[in-house]
Backbone as CSV, one residue per row, in Angstrom:
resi,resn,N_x,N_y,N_z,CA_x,CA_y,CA_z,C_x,C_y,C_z
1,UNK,85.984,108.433,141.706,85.070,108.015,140.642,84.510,109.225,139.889
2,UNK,84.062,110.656,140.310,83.468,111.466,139.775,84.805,112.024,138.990
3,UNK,86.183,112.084,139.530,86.961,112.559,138.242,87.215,111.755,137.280
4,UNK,86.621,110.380,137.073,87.323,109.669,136.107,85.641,109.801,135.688
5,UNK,84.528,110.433,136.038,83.726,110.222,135.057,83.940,111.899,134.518
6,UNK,84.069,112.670,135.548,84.222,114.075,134.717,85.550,113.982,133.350
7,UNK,86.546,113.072,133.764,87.449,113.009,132.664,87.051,112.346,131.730
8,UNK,86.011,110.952,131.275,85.757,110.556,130.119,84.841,111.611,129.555
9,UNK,83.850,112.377,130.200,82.676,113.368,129.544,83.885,114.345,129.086
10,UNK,85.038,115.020,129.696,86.100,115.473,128.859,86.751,115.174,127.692
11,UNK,87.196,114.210,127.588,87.817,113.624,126.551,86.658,113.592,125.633
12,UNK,85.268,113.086,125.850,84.245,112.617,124.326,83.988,114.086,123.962
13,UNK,83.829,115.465,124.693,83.224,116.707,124.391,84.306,116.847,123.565
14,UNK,85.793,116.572,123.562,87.140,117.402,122.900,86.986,116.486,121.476
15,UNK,86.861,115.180,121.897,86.462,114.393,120.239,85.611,115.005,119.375
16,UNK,84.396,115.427,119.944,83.463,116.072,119.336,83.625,117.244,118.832
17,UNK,84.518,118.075,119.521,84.564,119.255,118.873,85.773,118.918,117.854
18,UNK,87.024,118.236,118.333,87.501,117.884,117.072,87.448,117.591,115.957
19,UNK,86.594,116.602,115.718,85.723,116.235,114.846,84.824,116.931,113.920
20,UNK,84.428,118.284,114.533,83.569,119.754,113.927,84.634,120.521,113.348
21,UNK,85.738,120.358,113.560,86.964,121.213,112.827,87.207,120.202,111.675
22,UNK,87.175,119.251,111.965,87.826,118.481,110.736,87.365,118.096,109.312
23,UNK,85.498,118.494,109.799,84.237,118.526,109.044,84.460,119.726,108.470
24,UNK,84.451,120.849,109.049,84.439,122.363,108.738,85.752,122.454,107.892
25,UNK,86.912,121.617,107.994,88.042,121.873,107.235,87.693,121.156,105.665
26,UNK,86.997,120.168,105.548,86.922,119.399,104.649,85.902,120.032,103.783
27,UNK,85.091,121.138,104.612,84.114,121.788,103.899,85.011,122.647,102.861
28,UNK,85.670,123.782,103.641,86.000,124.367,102.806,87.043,124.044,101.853
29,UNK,87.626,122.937,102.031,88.795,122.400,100.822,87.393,121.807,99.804
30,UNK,86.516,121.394,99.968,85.695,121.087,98.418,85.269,122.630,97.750
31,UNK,84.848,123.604,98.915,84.097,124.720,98.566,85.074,125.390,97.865
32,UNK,86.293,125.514,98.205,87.711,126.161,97.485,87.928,125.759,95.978
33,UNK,87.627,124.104,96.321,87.910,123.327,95.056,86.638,123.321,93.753
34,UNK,85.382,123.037,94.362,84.619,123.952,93.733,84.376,125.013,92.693
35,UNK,85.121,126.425,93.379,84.813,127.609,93.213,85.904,127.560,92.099
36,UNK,87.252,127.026,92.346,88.326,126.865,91.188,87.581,126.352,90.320
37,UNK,86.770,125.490,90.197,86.136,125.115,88.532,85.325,126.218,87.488
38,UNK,85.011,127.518,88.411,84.630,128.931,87.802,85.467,129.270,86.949
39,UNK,86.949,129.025,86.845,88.131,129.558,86.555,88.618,129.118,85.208
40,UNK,87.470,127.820,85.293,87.689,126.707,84.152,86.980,127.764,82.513
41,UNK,87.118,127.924,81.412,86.782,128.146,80.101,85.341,127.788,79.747
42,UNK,84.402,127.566,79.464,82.831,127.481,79.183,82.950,126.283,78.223
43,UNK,82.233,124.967,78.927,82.421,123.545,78.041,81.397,124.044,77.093
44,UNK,81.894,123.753,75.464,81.190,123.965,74.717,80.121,122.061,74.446
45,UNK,78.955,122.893,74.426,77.847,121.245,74.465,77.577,121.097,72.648
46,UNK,77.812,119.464,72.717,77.835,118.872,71.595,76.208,119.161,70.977
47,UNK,76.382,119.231,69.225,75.066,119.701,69.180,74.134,117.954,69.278
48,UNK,72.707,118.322,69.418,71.948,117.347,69.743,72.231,116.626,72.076
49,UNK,73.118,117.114,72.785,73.129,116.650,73.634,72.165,116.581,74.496
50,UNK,71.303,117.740,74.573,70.538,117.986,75.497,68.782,117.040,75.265
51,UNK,69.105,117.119,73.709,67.906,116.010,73.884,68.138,114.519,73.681
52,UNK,69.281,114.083,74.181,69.935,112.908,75.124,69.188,112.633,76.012
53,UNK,68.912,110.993,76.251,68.516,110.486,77.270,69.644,109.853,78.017
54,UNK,69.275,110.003,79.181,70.406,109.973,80.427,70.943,108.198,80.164
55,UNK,69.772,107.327,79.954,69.999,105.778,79.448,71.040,105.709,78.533
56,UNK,70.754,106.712,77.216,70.916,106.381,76.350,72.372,106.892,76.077
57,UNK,72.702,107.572,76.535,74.186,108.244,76.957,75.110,107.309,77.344
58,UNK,74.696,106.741,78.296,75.524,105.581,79.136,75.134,104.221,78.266
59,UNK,74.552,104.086,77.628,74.828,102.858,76.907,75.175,103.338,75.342
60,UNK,75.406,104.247,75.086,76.320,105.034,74.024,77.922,104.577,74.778
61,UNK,77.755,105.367,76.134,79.177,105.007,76.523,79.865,103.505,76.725
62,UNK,78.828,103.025,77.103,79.270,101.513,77.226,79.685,100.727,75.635
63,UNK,79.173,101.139,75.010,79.189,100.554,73.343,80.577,101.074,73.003
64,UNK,81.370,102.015,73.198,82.096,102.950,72.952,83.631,102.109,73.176
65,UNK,83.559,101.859,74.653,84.382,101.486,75.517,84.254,100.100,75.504
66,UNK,83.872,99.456,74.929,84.019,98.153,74.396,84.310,97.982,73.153
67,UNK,84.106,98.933,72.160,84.723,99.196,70.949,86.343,99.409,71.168
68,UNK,86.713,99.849,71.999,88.513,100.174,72.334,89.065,99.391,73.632
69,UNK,89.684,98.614,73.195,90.067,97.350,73.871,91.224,98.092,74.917
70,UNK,92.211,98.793,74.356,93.072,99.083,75.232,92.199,100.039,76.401
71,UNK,91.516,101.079,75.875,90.685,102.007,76.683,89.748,100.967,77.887
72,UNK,89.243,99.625,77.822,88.558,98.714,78.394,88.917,98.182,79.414
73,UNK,90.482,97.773,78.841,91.230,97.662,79.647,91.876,98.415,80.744
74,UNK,92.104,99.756,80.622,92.560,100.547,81.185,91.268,100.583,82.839
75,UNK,89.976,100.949,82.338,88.927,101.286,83.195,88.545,99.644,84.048
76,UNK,89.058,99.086,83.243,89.021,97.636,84.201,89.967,97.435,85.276
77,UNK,91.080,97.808,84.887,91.818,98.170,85.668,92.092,99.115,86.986
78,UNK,91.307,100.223,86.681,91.083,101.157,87.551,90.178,101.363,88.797
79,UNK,88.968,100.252,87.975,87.878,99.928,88.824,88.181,98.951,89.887
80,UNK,88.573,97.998,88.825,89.222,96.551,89.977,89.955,97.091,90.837
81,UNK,91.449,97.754,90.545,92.129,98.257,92.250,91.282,99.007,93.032
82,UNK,90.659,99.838,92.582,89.930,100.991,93.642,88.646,100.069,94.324
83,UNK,87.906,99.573,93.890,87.056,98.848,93.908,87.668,97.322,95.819
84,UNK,88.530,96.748,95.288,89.344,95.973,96.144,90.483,96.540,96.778
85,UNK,91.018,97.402,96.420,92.725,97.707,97.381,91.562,98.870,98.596
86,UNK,90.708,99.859,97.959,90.568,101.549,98.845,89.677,100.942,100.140
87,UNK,89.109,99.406,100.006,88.197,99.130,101.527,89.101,99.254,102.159
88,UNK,90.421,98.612,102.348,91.237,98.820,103.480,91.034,99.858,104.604
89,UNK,90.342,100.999,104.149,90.400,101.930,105.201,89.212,101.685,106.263
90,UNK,88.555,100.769,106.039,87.453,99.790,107.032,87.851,98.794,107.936
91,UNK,89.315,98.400,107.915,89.737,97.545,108.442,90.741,98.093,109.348
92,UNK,91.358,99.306,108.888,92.451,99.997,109.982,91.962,100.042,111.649
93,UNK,90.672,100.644,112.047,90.685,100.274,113.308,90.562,99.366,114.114
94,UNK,90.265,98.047,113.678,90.749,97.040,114.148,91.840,96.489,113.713
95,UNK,92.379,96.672,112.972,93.861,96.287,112.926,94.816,96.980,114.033
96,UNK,94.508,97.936,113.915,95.135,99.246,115.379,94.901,98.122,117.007
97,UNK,93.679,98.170,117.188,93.206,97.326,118.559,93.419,96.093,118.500
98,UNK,93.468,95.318,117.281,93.709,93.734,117.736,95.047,93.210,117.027
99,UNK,95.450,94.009,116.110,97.137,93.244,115.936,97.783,94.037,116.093
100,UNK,97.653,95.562,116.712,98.839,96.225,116.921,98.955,96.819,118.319
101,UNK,97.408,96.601,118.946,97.691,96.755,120.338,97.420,98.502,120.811
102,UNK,96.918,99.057,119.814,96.659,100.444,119.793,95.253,100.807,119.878
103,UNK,95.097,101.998,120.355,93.430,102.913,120.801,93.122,102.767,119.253
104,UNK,91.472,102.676,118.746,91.425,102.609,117.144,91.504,104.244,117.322
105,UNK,91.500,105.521,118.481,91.537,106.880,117.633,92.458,107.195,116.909
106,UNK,94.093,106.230,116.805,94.786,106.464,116.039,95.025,106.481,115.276
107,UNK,93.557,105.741,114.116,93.453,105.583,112.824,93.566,106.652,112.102
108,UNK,93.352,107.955,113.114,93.780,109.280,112.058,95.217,109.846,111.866
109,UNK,96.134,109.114,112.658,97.607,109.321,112.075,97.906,108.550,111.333
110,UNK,97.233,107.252,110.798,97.410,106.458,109.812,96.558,107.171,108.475
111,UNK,95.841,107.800,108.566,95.224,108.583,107.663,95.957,109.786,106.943
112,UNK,96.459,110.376,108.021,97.221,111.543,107.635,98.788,111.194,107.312
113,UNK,99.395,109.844,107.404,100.926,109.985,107.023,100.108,109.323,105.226
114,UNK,99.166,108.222,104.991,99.040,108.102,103.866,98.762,108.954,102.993
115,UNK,98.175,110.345,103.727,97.787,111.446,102.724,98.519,112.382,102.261
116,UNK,100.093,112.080,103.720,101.279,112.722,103.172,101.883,112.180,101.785
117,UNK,101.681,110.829,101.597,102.564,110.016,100.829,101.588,110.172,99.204
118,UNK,100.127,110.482,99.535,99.416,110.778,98.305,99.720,111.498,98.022
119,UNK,99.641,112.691,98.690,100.157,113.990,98.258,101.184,114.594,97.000
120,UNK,102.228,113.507,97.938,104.233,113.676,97.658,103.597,112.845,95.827
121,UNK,103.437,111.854,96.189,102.943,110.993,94.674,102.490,111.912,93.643
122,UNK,101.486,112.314,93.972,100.291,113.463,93.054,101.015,114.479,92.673
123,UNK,101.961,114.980,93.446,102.694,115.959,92.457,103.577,115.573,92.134
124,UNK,104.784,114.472,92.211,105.237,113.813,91.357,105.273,113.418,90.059
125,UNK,103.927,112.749,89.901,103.473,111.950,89.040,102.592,113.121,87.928
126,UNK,102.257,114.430,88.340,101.371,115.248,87.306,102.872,115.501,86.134
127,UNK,104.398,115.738,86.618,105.057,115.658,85.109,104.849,114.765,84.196
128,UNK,104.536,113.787,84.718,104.134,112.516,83.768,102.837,112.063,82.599
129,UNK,102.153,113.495,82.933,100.629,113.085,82.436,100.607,112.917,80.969
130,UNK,101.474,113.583,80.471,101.883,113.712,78.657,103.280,112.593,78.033
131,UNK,103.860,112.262,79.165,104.675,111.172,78.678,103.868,110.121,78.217
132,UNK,105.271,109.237,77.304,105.317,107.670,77.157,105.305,106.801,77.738
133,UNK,105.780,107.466,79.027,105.445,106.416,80.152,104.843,106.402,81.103
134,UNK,103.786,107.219,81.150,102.376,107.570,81.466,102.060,106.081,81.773
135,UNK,101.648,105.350,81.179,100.655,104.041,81.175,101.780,102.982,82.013
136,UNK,102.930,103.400,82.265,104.196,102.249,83.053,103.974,102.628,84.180
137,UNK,104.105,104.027,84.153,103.981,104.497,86.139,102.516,104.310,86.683
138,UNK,101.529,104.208,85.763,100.401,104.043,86.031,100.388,102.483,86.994
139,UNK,100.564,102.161,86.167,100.530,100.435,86.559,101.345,100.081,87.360
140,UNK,102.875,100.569,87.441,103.730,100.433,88.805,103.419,101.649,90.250
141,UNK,101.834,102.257,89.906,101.598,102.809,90.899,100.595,101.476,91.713
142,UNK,99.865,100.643,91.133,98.891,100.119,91.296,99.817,99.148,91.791
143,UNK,100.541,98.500,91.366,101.820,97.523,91.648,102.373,98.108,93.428
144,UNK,102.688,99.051,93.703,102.963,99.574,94.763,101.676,99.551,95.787
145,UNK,100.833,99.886,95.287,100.085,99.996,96.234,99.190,98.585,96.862
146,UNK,99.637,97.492,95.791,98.846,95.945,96.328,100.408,95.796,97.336
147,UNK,101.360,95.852,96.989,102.170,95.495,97.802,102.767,96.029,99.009
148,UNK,102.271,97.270,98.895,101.839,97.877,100.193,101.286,97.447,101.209
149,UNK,99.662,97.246,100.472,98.560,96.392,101.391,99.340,95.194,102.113
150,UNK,100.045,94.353,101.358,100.164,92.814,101.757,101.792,93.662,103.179
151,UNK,102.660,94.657,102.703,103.004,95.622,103.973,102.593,95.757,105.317
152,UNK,101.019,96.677,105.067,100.271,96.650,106.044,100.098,95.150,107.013
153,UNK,99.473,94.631,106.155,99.132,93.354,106.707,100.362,92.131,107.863
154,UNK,101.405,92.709,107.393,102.645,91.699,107.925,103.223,92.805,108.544
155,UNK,102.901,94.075,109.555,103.721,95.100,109.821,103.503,94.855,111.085
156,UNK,105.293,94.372,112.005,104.729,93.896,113.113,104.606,94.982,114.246
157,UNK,104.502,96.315,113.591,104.508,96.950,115.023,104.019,98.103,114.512
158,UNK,103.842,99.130,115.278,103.044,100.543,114.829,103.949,101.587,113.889
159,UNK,105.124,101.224,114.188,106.096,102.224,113.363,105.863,101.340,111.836
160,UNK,106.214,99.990,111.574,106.164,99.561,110.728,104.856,99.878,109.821
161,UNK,103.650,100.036,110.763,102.201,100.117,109.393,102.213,101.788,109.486
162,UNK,102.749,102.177,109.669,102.916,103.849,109.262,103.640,103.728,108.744
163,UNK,104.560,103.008,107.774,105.710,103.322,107.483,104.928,102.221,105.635
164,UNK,104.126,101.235,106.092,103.010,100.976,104.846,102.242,101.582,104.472
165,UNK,101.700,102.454,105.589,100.604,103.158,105.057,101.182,104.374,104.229
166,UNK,102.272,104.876,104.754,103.089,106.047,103.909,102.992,105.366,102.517
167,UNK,103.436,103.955,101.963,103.528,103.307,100.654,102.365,103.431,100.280
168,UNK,100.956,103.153,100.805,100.039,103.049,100.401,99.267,104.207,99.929
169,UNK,99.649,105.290,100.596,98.766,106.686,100.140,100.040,106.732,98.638
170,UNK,101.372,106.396,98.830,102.185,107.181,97.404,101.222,106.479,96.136
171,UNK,101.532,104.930,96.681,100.879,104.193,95.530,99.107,104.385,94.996
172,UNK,98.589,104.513,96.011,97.115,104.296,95.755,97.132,106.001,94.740
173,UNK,97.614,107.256,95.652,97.295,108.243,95.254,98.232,108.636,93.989
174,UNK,99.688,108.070,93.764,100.064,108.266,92.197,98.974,108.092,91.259
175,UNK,98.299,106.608,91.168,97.697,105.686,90.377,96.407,106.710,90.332
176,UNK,95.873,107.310,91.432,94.634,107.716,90.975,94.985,108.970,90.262
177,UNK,95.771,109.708,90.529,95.718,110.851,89.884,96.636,110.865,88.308
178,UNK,97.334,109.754,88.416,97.596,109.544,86.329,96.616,109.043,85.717
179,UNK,94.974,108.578,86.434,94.108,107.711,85.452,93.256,108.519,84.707
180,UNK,93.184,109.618,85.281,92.658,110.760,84.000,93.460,110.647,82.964
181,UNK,94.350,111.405,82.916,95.328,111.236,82.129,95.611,110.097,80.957
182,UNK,95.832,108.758,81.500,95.886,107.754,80.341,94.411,107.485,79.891
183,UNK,93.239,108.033,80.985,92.301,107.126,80.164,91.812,108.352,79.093
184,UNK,92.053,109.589,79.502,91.450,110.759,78.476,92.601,110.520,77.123
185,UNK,93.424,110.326,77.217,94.427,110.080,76.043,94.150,108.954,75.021
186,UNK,93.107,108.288,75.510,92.733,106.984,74.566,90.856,107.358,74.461
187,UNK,90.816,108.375,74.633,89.445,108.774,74.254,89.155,109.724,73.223
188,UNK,87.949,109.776,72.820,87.753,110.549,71.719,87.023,111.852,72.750
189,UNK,86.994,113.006,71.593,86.916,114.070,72.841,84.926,113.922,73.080
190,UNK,84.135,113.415,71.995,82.957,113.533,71.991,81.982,112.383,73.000
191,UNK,83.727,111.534,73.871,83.221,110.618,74.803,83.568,110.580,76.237
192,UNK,84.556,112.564,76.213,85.244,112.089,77.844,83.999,112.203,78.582
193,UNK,83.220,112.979,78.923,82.376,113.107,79.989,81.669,111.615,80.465
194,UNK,81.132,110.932,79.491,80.918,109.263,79.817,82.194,108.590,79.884
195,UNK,82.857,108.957,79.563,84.194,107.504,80.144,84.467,107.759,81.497
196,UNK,84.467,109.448,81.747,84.879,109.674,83.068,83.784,109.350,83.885
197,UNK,82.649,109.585,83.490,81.691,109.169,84.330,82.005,107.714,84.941
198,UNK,81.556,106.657,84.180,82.425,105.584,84.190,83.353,105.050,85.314
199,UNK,84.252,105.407,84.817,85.810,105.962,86.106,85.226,105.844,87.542
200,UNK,84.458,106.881,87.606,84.283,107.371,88.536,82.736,106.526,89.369
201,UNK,82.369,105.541,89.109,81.661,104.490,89.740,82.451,103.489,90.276
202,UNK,83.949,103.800,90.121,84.563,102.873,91.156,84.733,103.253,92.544
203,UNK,84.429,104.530,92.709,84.436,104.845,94.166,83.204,104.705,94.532
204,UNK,81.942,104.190,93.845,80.607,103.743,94.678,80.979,102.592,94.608
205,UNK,81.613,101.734,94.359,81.832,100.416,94.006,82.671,100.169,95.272
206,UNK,83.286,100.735,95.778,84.467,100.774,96.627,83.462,100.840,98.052
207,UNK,82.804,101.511,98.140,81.868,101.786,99.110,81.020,101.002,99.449
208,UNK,80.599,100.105,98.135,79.571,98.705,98.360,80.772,97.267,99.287
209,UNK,81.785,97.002,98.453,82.909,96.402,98.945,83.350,96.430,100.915
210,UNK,82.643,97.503,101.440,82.948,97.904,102.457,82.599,96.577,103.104
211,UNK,81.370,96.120,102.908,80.757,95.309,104.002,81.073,93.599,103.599
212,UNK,81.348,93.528,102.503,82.198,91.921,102.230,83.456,91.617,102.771
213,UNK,84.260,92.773,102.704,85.510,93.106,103.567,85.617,93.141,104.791
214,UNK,84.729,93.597,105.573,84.760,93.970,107.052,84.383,92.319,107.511
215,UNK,83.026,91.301,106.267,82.952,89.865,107.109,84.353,89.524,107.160
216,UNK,84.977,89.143,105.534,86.111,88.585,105.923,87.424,88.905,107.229
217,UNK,87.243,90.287,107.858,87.791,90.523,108.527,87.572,89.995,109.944
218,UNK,86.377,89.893,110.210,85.347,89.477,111.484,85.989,87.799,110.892
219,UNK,85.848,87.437,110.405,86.174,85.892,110.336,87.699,85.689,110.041
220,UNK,88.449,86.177,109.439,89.221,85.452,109.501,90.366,86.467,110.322
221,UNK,90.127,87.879,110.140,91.126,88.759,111.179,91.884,90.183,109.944
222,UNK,92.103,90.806,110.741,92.029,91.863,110.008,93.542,92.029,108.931
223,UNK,94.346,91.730,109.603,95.659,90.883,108.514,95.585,90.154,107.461
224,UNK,94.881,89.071,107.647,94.344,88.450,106.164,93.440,89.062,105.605
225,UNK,92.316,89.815,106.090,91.772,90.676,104.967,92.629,91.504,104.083
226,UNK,93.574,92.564,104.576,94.627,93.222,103.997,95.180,92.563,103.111
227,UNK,95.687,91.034,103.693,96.515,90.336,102.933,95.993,89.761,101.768
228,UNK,94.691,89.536,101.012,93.606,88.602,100.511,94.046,90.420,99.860
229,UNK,93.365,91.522,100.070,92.817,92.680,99.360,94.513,93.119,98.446
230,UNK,95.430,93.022,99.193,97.188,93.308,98.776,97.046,92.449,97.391
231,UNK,97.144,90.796,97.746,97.114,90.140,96.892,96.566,90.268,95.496
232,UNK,95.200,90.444,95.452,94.243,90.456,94.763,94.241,91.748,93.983
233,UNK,94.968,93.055,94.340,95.667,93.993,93.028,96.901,93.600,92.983
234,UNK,97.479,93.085,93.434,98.593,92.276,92.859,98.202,92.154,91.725
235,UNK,97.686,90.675,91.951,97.213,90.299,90.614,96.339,90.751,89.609
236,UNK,95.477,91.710,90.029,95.036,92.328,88.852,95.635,92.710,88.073
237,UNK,96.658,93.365,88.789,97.728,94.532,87.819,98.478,94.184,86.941
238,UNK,99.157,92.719,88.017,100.465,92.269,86.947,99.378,91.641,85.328
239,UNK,98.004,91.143,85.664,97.491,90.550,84.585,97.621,91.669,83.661
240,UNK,96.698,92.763,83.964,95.912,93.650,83.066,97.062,94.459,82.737
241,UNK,97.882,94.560,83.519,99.157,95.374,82.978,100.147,94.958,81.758
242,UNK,99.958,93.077,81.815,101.042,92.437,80.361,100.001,92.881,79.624
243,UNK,98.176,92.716,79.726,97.302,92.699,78.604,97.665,94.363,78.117
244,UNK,97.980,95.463,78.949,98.170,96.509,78.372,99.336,96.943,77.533
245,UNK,100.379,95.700,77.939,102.026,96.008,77.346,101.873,95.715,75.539
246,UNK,100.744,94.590,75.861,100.680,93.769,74.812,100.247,94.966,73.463
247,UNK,99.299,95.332,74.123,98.479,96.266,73.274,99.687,97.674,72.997
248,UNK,100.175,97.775,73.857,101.447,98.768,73.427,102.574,98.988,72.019
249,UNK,103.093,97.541,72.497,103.390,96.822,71.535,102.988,96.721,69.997
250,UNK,101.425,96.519,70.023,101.000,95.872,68.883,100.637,97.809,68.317
């Protein structure tokens, strides 16, 4: 009995310190990333900005972005997948323990093959940022990545949801890293900083989503949550994606 308690106080001290490397690693990849924005040219400020009200900015921006239908579309788009497809990562450790029969600490090799597959995507997809078909791969990234999810969800064994989750980091992480790109290309330059702002409330949005996701999971099981979240950019995409062809078109 005392080695199987000296061995669990082993194992939680090695988590812990693991865990301090992985913190300390993540530090310095922002602090790196950071310090590269020094490197960046001196944003020249629009005249009158500074005596801007912070309100009044963002409902400048909102007026803006409802003035440009395709641009509306685009950030609707962006919000809705990130917003519904990125909870998934709330549901992996019980999906690990109750449909795949696995320890949930393994949720970090499911972490790290999707970040391989973001990765591989993200530099892929940066030749694309100035093409015509910028706004196609965009949307068949988002397309990949609901059908991924609904992947995950029906993957009957551990090789199989590593082998979704690989789809899911290409898709999720193509899509995020071309949406600069198409949405700054349909902006005027005196509105990127609010559009991006914008943008970028889908990852608090994503974060609120956490806890509506995790009931449906507690109730109905962690497969149909996936499968309900897969679905549901499905369909966003294929919608908002004809509404974007349309506008192509015209």
């Amino acid at each position: 009995m005392k080695a199987e308690v000296q061995s669990a106080i082993n194992v939680q001290i090695n988590s812990e310190f693991s865990a301090w490397y992985q913190y300390l690693a993540m530090a310095a990849f922002y602090t790196a990333s950071a310090a590269g924005l020094l490197l960046l040219p001196r944003s020249v400020v629009r005249a009158g900005a500074r005596d801007a009200r912070v309100l009044a900015d963002i409902a400048a921006g909102l007026r803006y972005v409802r003035s440009q239908r395709r641009l509306r579309l685009m950030l609707l788009l962006f919000v809705s997948v990130i917003m519904i497809g990125y909870p998934h990562v709330t549901v992996l450790p019980g999906l690990l323990e109750h449909g795949l029969g696995r320890d949930a600490h393994g949720v970090s090799t499911l972490f790290g093959v999707a970040a391989v597959g973001a990765l591989a995507a993200s530099l892929w997809v940066a030749r694309f940022a100035d093409s015509s078909h910028a706004l196609r791969i965009y949307t068949g990234m988002a397309l990949l990545f609901g059908v991924s999810l609904v992947g995950l969800a029906l993957a009957p064994s551990y090789a199989g949801a590593l082998v979704a989750m690989f789809a899911i980091g290409v898709g999720s992480g193509g899509f995020q890293s071309l949406n600069a790109a198409v949405i700054v290309r349909e902006t005027d330059t005196a509105f990127f900083g609010r559009v991006t702002s914008l943008s970028t409330l889908a990852f608090a949005g994503f974060g609120l989503m956490g806890l509506p996701i995790g009931l449906v999971a507690d109730a109905l099981g962690e497969r149909a949550a996936l499968g309900i979240m897969g679905g549901a950019v499905l369909a966003i995409a294929l919608w908002l994606g004809a509404k974007l062809r349309v506008t192509d078109v015209a």
